[in-house]
DSSP file (Angstrom, degrees, kcal/mol; ACC not computed):
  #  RESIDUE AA STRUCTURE BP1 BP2  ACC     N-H-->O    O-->H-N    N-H-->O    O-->H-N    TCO  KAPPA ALPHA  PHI   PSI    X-CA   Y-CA   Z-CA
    1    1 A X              0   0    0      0, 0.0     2,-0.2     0, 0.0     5,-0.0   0.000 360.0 360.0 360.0 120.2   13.8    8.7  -24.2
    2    2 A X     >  -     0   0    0      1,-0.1     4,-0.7     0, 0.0     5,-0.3  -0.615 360.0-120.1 -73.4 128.1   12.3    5.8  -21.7
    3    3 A X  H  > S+     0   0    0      1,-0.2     4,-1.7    -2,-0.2     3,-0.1   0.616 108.9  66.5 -77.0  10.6   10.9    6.9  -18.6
    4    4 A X  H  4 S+     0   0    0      2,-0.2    -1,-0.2     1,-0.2     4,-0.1   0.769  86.5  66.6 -55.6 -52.5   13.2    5.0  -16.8
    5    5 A X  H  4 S+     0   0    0      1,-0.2    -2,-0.2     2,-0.1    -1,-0.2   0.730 120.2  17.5 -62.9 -18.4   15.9    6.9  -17.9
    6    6 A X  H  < S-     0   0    0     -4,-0.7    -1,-0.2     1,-0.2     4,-0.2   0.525 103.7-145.2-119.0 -25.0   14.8   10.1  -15.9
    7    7 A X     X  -     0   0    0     -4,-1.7     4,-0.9    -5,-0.3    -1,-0.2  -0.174  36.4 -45.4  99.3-172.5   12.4    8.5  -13.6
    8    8 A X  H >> S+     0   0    0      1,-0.2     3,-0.8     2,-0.2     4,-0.8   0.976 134.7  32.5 -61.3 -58.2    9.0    9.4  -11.9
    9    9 A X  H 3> S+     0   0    0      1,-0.3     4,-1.7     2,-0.2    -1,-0.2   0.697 114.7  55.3 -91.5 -25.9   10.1   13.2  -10.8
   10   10 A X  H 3> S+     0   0    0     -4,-0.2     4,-1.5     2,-0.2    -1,-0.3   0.839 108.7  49.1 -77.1 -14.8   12.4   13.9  -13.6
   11   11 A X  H <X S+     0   0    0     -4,-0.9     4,-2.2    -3,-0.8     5,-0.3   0.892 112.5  52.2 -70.4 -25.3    9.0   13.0  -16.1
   12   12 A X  H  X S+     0   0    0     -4,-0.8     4,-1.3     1,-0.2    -1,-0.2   0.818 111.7  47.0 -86.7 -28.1    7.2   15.6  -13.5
   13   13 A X  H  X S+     0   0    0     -4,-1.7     4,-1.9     2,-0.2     5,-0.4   0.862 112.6  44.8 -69.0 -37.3   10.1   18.2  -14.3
   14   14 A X  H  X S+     0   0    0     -4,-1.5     4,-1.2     1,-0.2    -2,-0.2   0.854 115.4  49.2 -80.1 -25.4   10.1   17.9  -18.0
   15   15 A X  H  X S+     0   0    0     -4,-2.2     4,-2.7     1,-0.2     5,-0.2   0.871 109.1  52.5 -89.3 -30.3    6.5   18.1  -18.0
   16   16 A X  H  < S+     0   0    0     -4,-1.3    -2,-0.2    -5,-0.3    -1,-0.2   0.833 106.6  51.6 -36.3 -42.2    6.6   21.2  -15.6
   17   17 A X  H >< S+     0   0    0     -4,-1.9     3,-0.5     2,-0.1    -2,-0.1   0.847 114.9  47.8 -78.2 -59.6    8.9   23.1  -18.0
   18   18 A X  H 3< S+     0   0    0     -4,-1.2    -2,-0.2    -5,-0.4    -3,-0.1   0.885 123.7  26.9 -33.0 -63.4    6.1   22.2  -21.0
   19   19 A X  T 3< S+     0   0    0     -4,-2.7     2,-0.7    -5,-0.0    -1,-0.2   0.172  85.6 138.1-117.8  14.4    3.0   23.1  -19.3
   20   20 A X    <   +     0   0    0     -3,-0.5     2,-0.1    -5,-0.2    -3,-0.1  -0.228  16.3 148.9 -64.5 118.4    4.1   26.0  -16.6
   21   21 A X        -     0   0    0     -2,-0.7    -1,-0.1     2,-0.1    -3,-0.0  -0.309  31.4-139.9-157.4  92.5    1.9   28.6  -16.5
   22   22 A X        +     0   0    0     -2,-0.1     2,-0.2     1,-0.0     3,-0.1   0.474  24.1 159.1 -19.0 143.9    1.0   30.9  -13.5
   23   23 A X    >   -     0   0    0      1,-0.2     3,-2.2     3,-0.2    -2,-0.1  -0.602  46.6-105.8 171.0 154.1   -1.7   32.1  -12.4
   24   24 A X  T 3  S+     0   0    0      1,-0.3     2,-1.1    -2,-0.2    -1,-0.2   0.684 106.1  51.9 -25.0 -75.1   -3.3   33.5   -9.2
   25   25 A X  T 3  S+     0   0    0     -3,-0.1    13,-5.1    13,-0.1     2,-1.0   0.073  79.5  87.9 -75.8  13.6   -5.6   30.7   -8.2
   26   26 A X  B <   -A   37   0A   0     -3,-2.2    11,-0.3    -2,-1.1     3,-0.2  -0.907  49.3-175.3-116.5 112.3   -3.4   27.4   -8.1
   27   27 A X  S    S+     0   0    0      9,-1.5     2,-0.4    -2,-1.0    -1,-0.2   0.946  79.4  16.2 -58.9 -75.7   -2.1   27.4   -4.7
   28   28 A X  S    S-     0   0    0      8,-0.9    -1,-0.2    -3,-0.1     3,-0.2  -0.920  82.2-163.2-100.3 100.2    0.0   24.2   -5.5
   29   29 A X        -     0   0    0     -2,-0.4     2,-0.5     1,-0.2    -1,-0.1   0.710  46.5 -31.4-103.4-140.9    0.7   23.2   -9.2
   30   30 A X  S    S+     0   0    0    -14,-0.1    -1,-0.2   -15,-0.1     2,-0.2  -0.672  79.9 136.0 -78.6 116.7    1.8   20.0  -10.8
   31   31 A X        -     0   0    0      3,-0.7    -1,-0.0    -2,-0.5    -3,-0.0  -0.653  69.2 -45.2-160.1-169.8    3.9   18.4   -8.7
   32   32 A X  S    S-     0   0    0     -2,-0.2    -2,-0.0     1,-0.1   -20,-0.0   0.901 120.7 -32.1 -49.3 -56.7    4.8   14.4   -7.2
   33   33 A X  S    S+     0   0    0     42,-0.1    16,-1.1     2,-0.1    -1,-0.1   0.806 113.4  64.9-117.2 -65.6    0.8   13.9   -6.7
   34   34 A X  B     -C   48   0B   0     14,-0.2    -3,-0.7    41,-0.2    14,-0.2  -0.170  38.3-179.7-100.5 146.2   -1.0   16.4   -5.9
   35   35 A X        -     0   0    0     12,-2.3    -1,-0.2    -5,-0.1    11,-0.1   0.067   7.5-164.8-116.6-130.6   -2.7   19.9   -6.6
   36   36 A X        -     0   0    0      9,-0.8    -9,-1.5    -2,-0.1    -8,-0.9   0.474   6.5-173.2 -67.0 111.9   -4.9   22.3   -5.0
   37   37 A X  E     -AB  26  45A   0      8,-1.2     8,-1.2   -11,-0.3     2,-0.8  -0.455  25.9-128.0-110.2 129.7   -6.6   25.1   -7.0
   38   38 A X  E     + B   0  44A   0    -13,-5.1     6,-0.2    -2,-0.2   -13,-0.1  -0.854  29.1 176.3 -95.4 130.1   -8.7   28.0   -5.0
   39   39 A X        +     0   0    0      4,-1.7     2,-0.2    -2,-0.8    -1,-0.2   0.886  65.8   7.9 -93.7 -35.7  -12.0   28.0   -6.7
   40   40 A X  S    S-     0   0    0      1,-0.4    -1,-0.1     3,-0.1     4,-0.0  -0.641 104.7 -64.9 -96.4 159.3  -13.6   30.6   -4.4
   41   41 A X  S    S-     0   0    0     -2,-0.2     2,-3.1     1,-0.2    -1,-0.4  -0.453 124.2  -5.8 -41.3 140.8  -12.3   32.8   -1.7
   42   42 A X  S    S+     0   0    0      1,-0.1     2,-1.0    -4,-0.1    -1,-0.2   0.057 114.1 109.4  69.6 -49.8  -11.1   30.6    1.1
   43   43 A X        -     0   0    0     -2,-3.1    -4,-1.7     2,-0.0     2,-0.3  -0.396  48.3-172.9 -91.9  80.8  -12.5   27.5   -0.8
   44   44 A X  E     -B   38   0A   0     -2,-1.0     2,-0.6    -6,-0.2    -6,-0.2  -0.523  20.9-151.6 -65.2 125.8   -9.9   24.9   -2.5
   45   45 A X  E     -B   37   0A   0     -8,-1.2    -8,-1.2    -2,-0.3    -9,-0.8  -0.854  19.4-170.3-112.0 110.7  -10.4   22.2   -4.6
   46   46 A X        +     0   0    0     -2,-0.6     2,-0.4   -10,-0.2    31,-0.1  -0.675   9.0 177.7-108.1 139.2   -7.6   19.9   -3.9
   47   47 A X        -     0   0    0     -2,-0.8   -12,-2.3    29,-0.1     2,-0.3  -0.957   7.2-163.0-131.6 165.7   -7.0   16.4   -6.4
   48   48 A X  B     +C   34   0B   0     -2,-0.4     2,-0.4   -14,-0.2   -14,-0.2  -0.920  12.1 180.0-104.7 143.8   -4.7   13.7   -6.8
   49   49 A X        +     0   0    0    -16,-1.1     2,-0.4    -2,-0.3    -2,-0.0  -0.918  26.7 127.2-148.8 139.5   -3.3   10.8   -9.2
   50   50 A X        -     0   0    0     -2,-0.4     2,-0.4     2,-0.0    -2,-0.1  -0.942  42.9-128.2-167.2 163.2   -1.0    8.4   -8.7
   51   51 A X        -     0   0    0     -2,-0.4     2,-0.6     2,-0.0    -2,-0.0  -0.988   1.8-155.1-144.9 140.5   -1.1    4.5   -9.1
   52   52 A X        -     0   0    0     -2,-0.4     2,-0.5     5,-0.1    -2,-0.0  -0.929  18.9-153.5-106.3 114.5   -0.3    2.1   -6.8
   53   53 A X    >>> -     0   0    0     -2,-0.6     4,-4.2     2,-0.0     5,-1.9  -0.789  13.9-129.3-118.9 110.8    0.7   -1.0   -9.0
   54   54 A X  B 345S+d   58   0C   0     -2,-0.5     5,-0.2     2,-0.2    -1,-0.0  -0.483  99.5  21.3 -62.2 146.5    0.2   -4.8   -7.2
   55   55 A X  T 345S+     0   0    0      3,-3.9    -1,-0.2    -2,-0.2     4,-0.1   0.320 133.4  50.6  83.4   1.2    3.2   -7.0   -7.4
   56   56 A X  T <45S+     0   0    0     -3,-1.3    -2,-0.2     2,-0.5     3,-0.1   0.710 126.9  12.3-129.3 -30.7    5.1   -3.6   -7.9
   57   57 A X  T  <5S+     0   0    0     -4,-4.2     2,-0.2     1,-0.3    -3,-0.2   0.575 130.8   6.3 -44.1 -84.6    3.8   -1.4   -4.9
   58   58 A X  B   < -d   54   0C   0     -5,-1.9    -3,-3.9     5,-0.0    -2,-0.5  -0.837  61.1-133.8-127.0 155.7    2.2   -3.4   -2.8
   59   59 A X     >  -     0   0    0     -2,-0.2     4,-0.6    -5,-0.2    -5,-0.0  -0.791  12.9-151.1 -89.4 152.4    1.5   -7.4   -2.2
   60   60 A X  T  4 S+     0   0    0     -2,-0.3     5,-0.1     2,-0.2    -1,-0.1   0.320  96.6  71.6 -66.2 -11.2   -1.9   -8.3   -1.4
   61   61 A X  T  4 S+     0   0    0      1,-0.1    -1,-0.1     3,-0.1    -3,-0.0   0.947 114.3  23.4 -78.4 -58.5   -0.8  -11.0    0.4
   62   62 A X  T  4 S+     0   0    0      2,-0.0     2,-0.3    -3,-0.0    -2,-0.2   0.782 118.5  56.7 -74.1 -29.5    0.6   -8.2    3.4
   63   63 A X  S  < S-     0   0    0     -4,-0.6     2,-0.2     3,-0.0     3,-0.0  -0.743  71.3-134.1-117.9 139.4   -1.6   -5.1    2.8
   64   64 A X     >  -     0   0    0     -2,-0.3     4,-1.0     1,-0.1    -3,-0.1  -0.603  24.8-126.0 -69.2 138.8   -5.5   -4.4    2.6
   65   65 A X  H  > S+     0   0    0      2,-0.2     4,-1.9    -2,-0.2     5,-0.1   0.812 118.4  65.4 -58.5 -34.4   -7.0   -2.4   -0.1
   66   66 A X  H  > S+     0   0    0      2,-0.2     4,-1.1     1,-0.2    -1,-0.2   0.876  97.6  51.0 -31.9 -44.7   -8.2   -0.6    3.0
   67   67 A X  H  > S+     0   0    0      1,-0.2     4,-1.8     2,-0.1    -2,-0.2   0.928 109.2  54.5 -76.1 -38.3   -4.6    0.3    3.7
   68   68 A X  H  X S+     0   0    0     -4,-1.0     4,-0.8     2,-0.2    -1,-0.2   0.718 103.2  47.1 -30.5 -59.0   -4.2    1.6    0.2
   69   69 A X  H >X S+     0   0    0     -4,-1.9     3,-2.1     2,-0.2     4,-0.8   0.975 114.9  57.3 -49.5 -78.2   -7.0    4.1   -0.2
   70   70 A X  H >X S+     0   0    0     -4,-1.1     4,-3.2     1,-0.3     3,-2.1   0.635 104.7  50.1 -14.1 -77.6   -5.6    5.3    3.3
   71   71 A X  H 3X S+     0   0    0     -4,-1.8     4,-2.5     1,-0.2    -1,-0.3   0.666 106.9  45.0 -17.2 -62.5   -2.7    5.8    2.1
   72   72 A X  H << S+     0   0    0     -3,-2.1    -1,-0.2    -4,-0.8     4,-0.2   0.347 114.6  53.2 -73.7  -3.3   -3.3    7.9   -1.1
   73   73 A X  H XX>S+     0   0    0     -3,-2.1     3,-2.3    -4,-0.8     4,-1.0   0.829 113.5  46.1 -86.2 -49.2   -6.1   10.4    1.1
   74   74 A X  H 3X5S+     0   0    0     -4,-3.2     4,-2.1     1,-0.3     5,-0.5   0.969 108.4  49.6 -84.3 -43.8   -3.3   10.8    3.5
   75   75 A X  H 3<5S+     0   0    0     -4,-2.5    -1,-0.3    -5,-0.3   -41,-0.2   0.629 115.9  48.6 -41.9 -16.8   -0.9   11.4    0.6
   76   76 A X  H X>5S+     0   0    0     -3,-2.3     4,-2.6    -4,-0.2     3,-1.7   0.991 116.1  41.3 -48.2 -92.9   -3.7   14.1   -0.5
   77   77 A X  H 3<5S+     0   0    0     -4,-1.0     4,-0.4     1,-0.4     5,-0.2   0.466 123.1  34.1 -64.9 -30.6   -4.0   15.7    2.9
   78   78 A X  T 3X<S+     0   0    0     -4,-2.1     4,-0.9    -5,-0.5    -1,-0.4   0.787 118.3  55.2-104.5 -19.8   -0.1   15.8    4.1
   79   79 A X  H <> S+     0   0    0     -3,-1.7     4,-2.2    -5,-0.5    -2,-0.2   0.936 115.9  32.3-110.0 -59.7    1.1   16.5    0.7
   80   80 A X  H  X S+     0   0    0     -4,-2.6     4,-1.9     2,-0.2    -3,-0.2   0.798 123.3  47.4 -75.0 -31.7   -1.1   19.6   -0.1
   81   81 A X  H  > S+     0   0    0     -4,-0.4     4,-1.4    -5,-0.3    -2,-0.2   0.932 104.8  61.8 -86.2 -23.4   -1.1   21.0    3.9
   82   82 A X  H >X S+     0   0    0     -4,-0.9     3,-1.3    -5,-0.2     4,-1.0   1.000 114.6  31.8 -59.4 -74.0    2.6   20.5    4.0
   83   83 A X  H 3< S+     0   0    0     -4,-2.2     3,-0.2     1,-0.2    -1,-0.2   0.767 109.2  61.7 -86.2   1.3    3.1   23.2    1.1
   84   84 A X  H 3< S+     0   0    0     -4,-1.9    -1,-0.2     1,-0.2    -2,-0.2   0.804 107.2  57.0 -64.8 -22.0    0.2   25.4    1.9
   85   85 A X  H <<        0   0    0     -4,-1.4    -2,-0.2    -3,-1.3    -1,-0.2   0.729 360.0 360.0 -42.6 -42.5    2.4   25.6    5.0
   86   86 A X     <        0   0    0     -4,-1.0    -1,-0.2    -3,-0.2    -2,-0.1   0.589 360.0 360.0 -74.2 360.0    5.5   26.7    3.3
């Protein structure tokens, strides 16, 4: 199997079914980007990964690397308060 054939969010399912395992302290698990884990009471420890690939993303030619980090905080920040929401 090619990850082509199932795509970004079907690799994120098959790898979901693999590595699921509850537990209390992961607010938001493995998912499109994003996590957040409570380390304390109250306190979260929230990460990301993702890659943003020139000539496959983005051009450099239209976009700032400025606009890029931006981009992936705010994918952080909407991505993790959007399902602490839910």
């Amino acid at each position: 199997m090619e990850i082509k054939e199932v795509g970004e969010l079907g690799l994120i399912e098959r790898i979901k079914t693999k590595l699921a395992f509850p537990h209390q302290d992961i607010i938001k698990g493995i998912g499109d980007d994003a996590c957040a884990i409570e380390i304390q009471k109250g306190r979260l420890l929230l990460s990301t990964s993702d890659a943003l690939i020139e000539d496959v993303h983005f051009d450099l030619r239209f976009i700032s690397a400025y606009k890029l980090i931006l981009v992936m905080v705010l994918s952080l920040t909407l991505g993790i308060s959007v399902n602490r929401a839910k």
